[in-house]
C-alpha positions, -999 to 999 in steps of 0.1 A, spaced: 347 -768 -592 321 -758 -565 320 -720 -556 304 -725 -517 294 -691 -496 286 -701 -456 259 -671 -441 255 -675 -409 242 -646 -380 271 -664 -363 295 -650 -387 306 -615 -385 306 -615 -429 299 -643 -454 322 -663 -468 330 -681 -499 358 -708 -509 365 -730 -538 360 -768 -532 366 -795 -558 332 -809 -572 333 -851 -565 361 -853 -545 338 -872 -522 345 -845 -489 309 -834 -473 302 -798 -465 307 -801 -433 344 -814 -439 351 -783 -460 331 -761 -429 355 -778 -404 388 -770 -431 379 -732 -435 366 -731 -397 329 -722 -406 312 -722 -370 281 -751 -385 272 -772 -354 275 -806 -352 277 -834 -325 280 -872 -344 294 -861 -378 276 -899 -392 242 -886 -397 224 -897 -368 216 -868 -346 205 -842 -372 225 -811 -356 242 -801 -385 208 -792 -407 215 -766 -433 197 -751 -458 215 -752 -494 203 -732 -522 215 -732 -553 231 -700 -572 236 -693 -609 217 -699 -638 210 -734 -647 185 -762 -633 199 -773 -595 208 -806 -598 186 -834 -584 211 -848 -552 190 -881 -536 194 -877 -499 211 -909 -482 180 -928 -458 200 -909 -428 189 -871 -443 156 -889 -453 147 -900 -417 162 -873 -395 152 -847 -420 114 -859 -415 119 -861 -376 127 -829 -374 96 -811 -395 126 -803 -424 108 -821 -449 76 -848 -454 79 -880 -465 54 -867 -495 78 -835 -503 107 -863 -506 90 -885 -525 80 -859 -547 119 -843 -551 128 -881 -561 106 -886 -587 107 -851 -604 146 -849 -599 146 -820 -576 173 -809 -550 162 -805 -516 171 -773 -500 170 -791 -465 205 -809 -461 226 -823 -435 265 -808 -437 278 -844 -430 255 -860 -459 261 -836 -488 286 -845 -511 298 -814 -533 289 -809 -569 299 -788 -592 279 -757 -589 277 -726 -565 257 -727 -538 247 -705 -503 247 -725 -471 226 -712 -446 227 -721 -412 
């Protein structure tokens, strides 16, 4: 179970739903479902609109997500993230807070999406 609050100035309040941990749906899907205003133009992972920033809430240790070679490459085109800051994140099992809506799979913890 994944406890996910949207913040956005493009919001008139924050908001927070429930969405099934591993149920394979992205963030953006579940944005679309509960009409969260994150932009987006391809929806694959190609043109990098849809960069949010995730951070993880509650107590314990964010879990260490990979990014897909997609995030890794338009992430780095866009001054998100170096290839050196992703390398390092792989090998110390660290969770980006630089994601792309249509990349991130949902896990089971609560997070803030910024965008």
């Amino acid at each position: 179970m994944a406890n996910i609050t949207f913040s956005s100035p493009a919001m008139k309040k924050d908001l927070t739903v429930y969405a099934v941990a591993g149920d394979r749906r992205t963030l953006l899907s579940v944005a679309q479902e509960h009409k969260v205003p994150i932009h987006y133009e391809c929806e694959n992972g190609e043109c990098g609109s849809c960069v949010v920033e995730v951070l993880v809430l509650g107590k314990g240790k964010p879990k260490g997500v990979h990014l897909t070679e997609k995030e890794k490459t338009v992430l780095v085109l866009n001054g998100k993230l170096s290839k050196e800051e992703i390398e390092h994140m792989e090998l110390n099992d660290i969770a980006p807070k630089w994601r792309m809506a249509c990349q991130y799979m949902l896990l089971d913890e609560e997070v803030l999406v910024k965008f």
